[in-house]
Backbone bond lengths (Angstrom), bond angles and torsions (degrees), N, CA, C in turn:
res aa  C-N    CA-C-N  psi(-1)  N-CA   C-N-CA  omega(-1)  CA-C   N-CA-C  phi
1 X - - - 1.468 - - 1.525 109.62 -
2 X 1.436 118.44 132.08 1.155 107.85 -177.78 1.498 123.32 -83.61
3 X 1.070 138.78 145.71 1.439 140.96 -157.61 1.561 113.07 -111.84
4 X 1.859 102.04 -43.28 1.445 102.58 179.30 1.831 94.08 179.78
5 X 0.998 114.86 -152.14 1.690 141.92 -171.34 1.503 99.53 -55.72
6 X 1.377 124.19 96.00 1.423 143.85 166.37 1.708 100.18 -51.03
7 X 1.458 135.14 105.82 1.674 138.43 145.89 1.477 116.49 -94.00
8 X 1.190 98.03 171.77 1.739 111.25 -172.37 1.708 96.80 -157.37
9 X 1.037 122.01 140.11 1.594 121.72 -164.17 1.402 87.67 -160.74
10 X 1.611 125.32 123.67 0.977 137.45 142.21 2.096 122.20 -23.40
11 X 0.829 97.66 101.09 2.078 92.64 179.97 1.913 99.56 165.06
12 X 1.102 105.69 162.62 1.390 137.63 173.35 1.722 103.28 -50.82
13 X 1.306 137.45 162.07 1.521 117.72 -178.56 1.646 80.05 -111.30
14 X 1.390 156.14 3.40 1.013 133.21 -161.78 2.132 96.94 -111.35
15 X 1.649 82.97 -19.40 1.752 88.34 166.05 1.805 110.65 -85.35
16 X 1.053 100.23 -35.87 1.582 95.97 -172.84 1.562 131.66 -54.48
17 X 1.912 90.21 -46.11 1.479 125.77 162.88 1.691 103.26 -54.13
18 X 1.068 124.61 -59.20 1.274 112.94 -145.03 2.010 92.87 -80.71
19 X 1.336 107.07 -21.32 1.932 104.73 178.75 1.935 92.80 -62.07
20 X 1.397 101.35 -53.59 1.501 108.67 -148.30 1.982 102.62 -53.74
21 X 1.672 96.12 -32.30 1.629 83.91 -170.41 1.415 105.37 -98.09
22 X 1.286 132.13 -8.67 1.635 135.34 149.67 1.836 102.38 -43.99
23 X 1.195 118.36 -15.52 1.113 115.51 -174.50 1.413 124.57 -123.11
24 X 1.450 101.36 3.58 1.310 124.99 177.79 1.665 106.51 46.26
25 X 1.392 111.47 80.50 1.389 106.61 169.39 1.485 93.02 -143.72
26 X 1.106 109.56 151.06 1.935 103.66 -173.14 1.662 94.99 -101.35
27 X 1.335 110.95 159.87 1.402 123.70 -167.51 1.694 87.22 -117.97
28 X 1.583 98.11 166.08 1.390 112.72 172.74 1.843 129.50 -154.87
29 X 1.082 106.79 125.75 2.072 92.53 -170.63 1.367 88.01 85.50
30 X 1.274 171.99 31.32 1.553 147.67 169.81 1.817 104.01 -55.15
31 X 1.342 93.34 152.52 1.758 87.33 178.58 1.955 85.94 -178.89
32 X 1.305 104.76 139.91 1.436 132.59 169.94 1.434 138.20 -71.48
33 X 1.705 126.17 85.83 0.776 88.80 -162.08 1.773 105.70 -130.03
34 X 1.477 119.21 113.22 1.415 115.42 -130.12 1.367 116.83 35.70
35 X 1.730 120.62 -121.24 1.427 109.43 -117.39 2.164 75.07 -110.09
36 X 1.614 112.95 4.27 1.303 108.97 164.75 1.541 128.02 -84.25
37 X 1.092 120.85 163.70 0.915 137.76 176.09 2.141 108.73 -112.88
38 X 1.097 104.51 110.42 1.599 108.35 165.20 1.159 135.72 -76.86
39 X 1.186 160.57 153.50 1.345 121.02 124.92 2.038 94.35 -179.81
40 X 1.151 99.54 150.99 1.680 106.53 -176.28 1.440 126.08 -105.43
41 X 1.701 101.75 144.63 1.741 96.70 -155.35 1.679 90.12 -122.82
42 X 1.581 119.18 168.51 1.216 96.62 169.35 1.413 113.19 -94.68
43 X 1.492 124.44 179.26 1.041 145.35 -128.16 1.816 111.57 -87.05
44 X 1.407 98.01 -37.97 2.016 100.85 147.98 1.254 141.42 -41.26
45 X 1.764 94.39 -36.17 1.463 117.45 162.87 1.376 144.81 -26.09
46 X 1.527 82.63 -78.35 1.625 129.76 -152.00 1.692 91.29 -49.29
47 X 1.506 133.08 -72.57 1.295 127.58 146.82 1.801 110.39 14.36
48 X 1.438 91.76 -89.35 1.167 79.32 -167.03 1.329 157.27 -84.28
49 X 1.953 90.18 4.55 1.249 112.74 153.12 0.959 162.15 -75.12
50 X 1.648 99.45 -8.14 1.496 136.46 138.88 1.527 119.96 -63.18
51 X 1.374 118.42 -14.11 1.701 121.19 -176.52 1.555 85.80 -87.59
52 X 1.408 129.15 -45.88 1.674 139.85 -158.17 1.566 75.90 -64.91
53 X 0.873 156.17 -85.27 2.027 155.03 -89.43 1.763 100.97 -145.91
54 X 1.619 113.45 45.36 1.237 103.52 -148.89 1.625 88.39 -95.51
55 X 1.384 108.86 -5.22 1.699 112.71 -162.83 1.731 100.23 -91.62
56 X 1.388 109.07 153.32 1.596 110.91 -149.91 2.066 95.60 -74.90
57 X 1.047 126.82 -34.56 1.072 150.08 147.65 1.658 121.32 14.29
58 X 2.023 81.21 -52.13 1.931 89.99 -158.85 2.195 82.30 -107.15
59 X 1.053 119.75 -9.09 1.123 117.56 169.40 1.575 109.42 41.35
60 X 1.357 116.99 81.01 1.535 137.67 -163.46 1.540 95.31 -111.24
61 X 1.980 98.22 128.43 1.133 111.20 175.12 1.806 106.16 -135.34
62 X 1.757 122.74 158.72 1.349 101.13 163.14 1.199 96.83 -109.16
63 X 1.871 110.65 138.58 1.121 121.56 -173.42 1.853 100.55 -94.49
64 X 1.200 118.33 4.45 1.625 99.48 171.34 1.725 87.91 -179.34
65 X 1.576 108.74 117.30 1.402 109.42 143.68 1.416 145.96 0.50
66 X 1.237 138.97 146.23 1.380 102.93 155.06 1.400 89.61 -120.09
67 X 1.877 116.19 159.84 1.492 135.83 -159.18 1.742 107.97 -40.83
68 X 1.212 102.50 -35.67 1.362 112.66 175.66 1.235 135.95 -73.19
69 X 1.537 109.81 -28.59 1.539 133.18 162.47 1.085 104.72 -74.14
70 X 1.383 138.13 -35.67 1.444 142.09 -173.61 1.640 119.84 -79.97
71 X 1.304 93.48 -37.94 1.881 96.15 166.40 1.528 103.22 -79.17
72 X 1.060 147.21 -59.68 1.629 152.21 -166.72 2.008 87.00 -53.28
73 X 1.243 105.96 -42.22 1.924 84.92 -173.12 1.482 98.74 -82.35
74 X 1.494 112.92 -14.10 1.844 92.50 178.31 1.060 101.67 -60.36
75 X 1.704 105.42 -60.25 1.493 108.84 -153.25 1.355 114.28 -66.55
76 X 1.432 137.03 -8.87 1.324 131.68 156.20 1.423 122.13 -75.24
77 X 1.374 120.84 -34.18 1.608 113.89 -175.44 1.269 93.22 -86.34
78 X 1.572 123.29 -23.84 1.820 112.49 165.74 1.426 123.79 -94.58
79 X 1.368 124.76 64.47 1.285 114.41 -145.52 1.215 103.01 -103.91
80 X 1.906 121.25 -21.86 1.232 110.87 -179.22 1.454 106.59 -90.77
81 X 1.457 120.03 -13.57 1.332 121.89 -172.65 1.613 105.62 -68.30
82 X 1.517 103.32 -21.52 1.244 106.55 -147.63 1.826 89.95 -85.76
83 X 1.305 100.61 -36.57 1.781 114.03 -173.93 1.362 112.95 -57.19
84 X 1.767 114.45 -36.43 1.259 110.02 -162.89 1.463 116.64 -90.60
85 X 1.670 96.20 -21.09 1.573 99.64 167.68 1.254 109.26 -71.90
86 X 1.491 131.75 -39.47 1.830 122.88 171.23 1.191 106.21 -35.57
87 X 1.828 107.25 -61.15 1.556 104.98 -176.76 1.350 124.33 -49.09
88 X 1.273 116.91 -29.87 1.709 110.95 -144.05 2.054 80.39 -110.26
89 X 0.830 139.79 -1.40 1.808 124.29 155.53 1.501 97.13 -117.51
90 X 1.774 140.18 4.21 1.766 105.20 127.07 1.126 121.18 -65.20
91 X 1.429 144.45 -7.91 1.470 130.62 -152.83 1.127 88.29 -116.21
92 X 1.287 131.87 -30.42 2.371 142.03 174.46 1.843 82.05 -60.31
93 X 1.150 116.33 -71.08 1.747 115.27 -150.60 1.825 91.78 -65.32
94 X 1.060 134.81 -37.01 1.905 134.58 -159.07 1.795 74.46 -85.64
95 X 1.171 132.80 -66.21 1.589 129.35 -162.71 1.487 119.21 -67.93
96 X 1.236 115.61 -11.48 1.706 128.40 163.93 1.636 98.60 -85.71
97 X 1.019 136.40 -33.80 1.451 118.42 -178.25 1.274 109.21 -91.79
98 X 0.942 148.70 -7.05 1.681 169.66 142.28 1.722 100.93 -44.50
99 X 1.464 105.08 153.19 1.420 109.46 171.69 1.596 100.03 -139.47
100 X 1.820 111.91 94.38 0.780 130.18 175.34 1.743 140.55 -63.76
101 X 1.321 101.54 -11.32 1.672 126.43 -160.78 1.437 93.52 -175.87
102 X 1.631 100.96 128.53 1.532 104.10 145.20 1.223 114.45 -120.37
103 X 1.587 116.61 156.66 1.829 122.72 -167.16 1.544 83.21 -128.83
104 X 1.635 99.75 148.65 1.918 110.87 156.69 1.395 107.41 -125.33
105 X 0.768 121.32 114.74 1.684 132.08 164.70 1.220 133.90 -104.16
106 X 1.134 122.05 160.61 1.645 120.24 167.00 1.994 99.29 107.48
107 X 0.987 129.57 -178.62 1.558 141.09 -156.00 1.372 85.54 -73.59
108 X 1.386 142.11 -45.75 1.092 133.96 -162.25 1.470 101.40 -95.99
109 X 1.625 131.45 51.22 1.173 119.93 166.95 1.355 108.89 -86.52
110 X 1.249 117.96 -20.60 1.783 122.59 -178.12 1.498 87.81 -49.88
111 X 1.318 127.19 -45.18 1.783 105.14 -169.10 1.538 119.45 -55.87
112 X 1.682 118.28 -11.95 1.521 107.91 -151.61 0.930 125.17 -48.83
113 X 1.678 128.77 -35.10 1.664 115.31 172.80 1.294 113.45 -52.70
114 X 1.411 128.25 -28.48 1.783 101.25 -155.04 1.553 68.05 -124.06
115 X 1.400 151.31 77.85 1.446 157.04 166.61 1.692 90.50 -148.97
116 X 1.855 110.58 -35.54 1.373 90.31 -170.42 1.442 101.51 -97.97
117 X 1.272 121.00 -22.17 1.552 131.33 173.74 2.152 111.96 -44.02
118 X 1.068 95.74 -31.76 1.470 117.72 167.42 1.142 109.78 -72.86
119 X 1.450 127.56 -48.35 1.361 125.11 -155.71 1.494 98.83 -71.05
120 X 1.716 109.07 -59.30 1.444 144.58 -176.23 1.910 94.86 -39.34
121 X 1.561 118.83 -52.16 1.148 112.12 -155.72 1.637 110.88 -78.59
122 X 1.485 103.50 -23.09 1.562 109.11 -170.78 1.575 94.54 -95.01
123 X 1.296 144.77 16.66 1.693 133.06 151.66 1.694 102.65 125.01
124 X 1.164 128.31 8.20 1.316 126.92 176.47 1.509 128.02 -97.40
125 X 1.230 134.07 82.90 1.342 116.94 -155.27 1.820 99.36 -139.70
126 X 1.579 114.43 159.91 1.440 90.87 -167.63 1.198 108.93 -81.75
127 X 1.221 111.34 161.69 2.064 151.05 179.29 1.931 92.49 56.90
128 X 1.342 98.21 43.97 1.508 100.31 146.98 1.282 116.93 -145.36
129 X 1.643 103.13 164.63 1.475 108.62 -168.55 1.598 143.66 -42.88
130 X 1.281 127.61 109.65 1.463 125.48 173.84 1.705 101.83 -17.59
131 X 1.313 99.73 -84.15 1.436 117.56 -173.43 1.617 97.54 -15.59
132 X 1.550 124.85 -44.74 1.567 88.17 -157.61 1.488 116.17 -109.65
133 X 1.689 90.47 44.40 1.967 97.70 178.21 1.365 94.03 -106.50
134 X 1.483 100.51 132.34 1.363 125.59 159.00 1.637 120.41 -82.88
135 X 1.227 87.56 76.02 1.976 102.21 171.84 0.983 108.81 -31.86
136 X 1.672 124.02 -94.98 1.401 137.10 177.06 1.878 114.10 -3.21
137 X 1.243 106.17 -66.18 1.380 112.43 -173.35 0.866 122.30 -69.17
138 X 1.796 125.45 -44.28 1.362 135.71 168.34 1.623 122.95 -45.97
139 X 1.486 98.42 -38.87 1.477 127.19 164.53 1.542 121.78 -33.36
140 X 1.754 89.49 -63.48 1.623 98.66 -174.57 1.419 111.60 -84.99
141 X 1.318 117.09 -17.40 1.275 109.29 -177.76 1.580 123.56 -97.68
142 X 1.336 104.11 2.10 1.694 105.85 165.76 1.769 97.79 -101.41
143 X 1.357 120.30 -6.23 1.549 109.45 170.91 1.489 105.57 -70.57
144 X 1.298 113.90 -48.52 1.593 125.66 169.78 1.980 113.90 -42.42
145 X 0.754 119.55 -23.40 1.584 106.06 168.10 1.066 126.89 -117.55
146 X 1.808 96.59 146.29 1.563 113.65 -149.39 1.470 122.01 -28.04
147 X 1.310 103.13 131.70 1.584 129.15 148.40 1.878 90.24 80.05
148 X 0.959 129.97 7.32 1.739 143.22 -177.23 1.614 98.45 -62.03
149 X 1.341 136.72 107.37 1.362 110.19 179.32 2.022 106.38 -119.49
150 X 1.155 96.97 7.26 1.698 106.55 -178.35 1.453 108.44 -164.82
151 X 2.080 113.40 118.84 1.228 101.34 161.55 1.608 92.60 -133.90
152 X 1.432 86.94 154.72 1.774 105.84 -178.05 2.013 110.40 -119.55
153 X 1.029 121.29 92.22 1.431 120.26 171.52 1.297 128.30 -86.90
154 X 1.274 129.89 107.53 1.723 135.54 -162.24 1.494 98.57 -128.40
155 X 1.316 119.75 149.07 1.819 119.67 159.14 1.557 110.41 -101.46
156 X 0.962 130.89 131.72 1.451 146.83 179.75 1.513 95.84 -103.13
157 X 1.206 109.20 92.24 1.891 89.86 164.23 1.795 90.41 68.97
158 X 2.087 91.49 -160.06 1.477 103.58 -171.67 1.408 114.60 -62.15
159 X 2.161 116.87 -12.62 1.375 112.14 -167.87 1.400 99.83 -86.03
160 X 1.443 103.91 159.53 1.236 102.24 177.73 2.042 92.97 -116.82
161 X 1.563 139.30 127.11 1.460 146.80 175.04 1.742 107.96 -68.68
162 X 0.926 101.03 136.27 1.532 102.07 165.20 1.686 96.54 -124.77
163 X 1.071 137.29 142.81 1.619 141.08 178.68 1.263 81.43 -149.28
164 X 2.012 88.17 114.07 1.605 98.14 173.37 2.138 90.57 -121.48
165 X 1.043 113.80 144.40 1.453 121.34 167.83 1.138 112.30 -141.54
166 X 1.754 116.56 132.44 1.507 132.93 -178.06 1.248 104.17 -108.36
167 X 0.969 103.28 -178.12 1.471 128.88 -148.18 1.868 92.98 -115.80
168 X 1.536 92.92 94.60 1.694 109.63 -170.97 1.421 110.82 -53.52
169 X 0.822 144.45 -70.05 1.430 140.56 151.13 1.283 133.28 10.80
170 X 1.822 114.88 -34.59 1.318 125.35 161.50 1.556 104.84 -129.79
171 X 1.566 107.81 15.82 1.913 96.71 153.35 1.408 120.63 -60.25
172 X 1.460 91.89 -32.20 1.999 91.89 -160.36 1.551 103.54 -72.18
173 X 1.500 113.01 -18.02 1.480 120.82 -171.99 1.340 131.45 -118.36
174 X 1.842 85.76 34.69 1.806 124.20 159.80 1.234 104.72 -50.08
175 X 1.234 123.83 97.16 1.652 116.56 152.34 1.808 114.48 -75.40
176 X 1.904 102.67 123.06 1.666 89.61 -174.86 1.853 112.14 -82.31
177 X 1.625 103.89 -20.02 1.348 130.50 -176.59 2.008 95.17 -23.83
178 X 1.390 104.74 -178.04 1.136 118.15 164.75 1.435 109.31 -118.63
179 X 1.683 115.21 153.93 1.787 93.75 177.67 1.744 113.85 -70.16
180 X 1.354 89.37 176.84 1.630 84.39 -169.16 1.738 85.00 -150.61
181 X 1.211 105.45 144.22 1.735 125.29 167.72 1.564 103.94 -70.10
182 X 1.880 91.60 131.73 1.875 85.31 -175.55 1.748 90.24 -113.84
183 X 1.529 113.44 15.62 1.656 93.01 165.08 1.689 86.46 -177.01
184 X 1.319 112.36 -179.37 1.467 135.15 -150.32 1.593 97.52 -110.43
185 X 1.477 81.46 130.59 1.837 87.96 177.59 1.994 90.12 179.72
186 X 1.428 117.62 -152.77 0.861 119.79 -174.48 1.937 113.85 -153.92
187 X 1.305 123.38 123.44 0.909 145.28 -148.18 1.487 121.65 -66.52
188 X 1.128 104.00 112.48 1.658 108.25 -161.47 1.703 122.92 -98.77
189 X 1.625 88.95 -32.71 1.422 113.32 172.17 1.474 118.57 -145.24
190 X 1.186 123.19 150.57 1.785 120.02 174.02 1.620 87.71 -161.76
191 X 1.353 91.51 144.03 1.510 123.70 -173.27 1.551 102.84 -143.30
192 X 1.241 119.65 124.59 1.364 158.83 -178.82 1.579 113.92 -106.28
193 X 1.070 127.82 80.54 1.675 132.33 -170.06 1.740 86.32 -95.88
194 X 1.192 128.95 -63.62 1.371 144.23 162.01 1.133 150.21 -131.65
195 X 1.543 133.96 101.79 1.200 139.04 -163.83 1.728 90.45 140.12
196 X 1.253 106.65 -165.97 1.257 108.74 -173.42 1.804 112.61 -118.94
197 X 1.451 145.25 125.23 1.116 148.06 157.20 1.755 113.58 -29.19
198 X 1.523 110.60 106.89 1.378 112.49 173.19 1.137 121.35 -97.48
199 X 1.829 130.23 5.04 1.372 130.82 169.10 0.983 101.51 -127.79
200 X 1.288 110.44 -169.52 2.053 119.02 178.92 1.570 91.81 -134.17
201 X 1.262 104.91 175.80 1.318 125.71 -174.72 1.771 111.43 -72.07
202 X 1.197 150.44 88.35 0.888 151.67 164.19 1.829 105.52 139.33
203 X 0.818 90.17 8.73 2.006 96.81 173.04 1.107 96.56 -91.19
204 X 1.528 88.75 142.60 2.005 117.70 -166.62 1.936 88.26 -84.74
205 X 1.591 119.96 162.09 0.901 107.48 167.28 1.459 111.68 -159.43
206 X 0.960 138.88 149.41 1.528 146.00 -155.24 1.833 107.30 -106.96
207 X 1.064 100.94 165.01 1.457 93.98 -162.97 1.792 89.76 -94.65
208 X 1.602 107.36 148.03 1.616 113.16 -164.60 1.128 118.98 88.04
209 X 1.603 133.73 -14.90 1.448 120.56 146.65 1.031 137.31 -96.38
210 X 1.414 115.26 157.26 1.547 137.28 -169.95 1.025 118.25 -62.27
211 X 1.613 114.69 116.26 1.591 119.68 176.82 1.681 106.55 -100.30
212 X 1.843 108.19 -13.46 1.662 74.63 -165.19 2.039 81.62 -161.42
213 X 1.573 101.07 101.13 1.321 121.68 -162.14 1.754 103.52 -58.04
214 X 0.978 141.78 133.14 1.243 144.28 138.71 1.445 129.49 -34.97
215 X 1.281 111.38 16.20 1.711 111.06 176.45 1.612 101.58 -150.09
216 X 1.053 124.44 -179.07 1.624 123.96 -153.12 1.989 75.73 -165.98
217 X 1.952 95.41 166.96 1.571 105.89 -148.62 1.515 65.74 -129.67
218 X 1.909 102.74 144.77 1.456 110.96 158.84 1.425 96.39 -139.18
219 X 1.868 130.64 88.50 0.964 155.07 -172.52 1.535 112.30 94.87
220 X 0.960 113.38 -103.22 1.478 125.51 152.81 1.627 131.31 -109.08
221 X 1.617 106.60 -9.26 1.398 107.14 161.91 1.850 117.56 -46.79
222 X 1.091 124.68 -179.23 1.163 126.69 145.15 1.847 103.37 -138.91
223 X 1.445 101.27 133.36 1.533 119.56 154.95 1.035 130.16 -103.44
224 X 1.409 122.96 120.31 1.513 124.06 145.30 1.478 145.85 -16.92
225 X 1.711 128.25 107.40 1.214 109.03 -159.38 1.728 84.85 179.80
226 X 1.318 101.73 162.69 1.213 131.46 -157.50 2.194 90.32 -65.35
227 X 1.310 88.42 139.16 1.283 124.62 -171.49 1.931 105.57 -95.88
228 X 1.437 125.23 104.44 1.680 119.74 -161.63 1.258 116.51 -158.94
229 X 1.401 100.33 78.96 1.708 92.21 171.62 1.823 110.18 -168.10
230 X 1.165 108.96 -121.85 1.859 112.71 179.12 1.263 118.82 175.69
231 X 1.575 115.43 138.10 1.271 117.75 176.55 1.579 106.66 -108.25
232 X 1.154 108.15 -177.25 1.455 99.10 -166.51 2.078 94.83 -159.06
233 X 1.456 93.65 77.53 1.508 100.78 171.91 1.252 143.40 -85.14
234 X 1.293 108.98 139.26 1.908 108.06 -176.11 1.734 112.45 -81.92
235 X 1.438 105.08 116.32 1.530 94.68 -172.67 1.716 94.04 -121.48
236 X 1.369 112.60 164.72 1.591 117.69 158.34 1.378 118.97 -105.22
237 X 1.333 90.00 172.25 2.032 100.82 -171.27 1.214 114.72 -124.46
238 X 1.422 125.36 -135.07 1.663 131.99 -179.61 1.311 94.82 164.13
239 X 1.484 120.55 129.23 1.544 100.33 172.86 1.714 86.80 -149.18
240 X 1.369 119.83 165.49 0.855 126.04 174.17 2.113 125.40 -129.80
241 X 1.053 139.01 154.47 0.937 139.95 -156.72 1.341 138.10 -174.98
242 X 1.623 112.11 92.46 1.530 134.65 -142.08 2.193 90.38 -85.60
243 X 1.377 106.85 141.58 1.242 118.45 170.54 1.332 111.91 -167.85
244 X 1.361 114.53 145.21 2.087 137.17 -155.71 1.386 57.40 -61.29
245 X 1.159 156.29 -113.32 1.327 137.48 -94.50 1.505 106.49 -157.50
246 X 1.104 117.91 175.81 1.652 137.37 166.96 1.832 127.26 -76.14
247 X 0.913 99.67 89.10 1.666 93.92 173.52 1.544 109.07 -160.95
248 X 1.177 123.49 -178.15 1.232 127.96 179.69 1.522 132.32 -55.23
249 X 1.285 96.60 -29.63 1.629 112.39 170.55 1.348 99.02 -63.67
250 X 1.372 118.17 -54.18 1.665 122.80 -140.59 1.518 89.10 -70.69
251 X 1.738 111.37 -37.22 1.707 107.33 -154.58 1.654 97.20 -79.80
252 X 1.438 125.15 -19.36 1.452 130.24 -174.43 1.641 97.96 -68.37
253 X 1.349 115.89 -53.59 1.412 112.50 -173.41 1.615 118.98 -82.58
254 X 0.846 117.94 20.34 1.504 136.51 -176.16 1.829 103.29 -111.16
255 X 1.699 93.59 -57.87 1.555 88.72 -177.17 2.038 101.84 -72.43
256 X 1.187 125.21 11.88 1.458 117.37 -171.96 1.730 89.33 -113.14
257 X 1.033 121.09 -25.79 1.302 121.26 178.04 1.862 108.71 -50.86
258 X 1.097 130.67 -42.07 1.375 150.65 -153.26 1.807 87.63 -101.93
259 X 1.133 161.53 -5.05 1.103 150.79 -166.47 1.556 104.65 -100.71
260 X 1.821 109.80 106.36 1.501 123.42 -161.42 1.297 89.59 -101.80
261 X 1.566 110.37 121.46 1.409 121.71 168.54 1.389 107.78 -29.77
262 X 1.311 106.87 143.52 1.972 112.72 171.34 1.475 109.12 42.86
263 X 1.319 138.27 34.39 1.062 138.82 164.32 2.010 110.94 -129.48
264 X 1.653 97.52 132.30 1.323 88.34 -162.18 2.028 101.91 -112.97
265 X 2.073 85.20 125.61 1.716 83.78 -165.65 1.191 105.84 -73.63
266 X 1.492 128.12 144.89 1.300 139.61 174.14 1.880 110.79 -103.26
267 X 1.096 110.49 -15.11 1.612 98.21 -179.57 1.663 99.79 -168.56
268 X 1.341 124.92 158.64 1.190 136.19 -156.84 1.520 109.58 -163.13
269 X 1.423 137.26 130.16 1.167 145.55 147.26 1.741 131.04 -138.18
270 X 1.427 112.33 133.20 1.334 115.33 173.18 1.060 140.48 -57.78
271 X 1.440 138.16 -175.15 1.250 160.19 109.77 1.088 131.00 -117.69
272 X 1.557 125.52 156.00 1.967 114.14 153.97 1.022 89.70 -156.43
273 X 1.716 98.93 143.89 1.289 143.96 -160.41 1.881 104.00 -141.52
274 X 1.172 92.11 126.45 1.644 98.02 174.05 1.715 117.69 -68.16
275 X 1.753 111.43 151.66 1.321 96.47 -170.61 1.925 91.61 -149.21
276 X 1.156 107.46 166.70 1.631 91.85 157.03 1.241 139.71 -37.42
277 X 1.545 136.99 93.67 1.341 108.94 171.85 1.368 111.24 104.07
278 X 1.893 109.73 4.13 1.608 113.57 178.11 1.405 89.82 136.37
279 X 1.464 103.44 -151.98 1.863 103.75 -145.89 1.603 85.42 -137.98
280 X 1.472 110.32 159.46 1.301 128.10 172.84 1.732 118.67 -105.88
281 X 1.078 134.26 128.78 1.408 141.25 -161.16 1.574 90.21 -117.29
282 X 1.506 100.71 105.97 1.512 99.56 172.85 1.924 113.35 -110.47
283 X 1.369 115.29 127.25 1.196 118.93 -158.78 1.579 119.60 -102.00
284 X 0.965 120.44 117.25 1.621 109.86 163.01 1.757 122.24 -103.10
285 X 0.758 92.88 127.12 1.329 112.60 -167.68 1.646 119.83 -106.23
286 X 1.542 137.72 136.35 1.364 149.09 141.23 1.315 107.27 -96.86
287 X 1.891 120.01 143.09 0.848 141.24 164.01 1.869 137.99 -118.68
288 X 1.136 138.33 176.28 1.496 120.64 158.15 1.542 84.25 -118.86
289 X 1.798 99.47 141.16 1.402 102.48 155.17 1.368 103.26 -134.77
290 X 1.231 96.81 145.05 1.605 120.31 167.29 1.835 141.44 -79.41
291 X 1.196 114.91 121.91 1.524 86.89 -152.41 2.246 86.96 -137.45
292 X 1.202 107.82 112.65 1.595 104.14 175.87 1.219 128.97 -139.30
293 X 1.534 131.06 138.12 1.321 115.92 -179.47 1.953 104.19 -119.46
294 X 1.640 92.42 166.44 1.693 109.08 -177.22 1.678 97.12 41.68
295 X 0.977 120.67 29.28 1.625 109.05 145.73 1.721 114.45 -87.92
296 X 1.365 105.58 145.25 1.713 118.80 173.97 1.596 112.04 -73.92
């Protein structure tokens, strides 16, 4: 069994023995081989069994390491090899907890600006810490935009995956456009799911402008990206409405005359004016209209 650092020293074994235990060091394995002497000491030793055999005479060699002497001379004659590999799996373990790159894939990559605008807002951003992304939330809130029906978020290494998949059925009927006002009134509500809000709440607006831009801001850049949400404008009307005569019936079916499918009236006032043949009910009217694109 080996004990430690295998020597061989030129001398007699009954001279060798008798230096080694004048010196109190225990020997181990001894064995003869001609005019050598063998035998293995442990590793505290070895020192000083070279101080015992220091004269050229006994001609002292170690014929084998022991495992421990043998790694300590790697790791010194390999010392920078040995440093740069420390270095180079601290900088793998500090660069695995890091989120170096993010990717979006899958049918719903058209979302990536406002998929990464999510990512960015809940603590994930590159060459900063894993630790401070809030999965969970990021999670639910890229399930929340349009037509999104599966996302899967994993880190591979420094990347961090986003796998977003929609609901094919209303991929093909991606509008990339921006919304646009299809008549004049003034702005009561706007909702921004994706893209960026181009009015505010009480701005008048003409029919042909942009309520809801097709690109989204990441500092002061602007990116390109799907356009998703709804405004919800107050417009007026005029309607008019001929009846034999004046009475309660006539004014009930007059004010039902003016009732625009899916549009909800907010205010109403009359007139009557005589005409051939009965009276004219002239109407002014307020409405809410609704106006949205790439919603499900």
């Amino acid at each position: 069994m080996n004990r430690g650092s295998k020597i061989s020293v030129i001398s007699t074994a009954e001279g060798a023995l008798r230096k080694l235990k004048k010196a109190q060091i225990a020997v181990f394995n001894c064995k003869k081989e001609g005019a050598k002497f063998i035998f293995e000491v442990k590793d505290k030793d070895t020192q000083k069994v070279f101080a015992i055999f220091d004269k050229p005479c006994y001609n002292i060699t170690v014929v084998r390491k022991s495992p421990k002497n043998k790694l300590l001379s790697f790791l010194a004659v390999r010392a920078g090899l040995v440093a740069g590999a420390a270095a180079f799996i601290a900088a793998c373990a500090v660069a695995n907890s890091f989120v170096l790159k993010i990717e979006v894939s899958g049918s719903g990559s058209y979302l990536e600006p406002e998929v990464k605008k999510i990512v960015y807002d809940e603590g994930a951003k590159e060459f900063k810490p894993f630790s401070a992304f809030n999965f969970s939330v990021a999670t639910g809130r890229i399930l929340a935009l349009p037509q999104v029906t599966f996302c899967n978020i994993e880190k591979r290494g420094s990347v961090l995956i986003v796998d977003v998949q929609v609901d094919e059925e209303h991929f093909a009927s991606v509008d990339p456009k921006p919304l646009v006002s299809d008549c004049n009134g003034v702005v009561k509500n706007i909702v921004a799911v994706c893209g960026t809000a181009a009015v505010s709440v009480g701005q008048s607006v003409s029919k042909g402008d942009t309520l809801i831009y097709a690109h989204t801001l990441a500092g002061e850049k602007e990116i390109k990206c799907l356009a998703a949400g709804f405004a919800e404008i107050e417009c007026s009307g005029r309607a008019e409405y001929f009846a034999e005569g004046e009475s309660d019936t006539s004014l009930k079916e007059a004010y039902s005359s003016i009732l625009i499918e899916e549009e909800n009236i907010l205010s109403r006032t009359h007139s009557v004016s005589p005409t051939e043949g009965g009276v004219i009910y002239k109407i002014d009217f307020t409405y809410l209209h609704k106006i949205s694109i790439n919603l499900s």
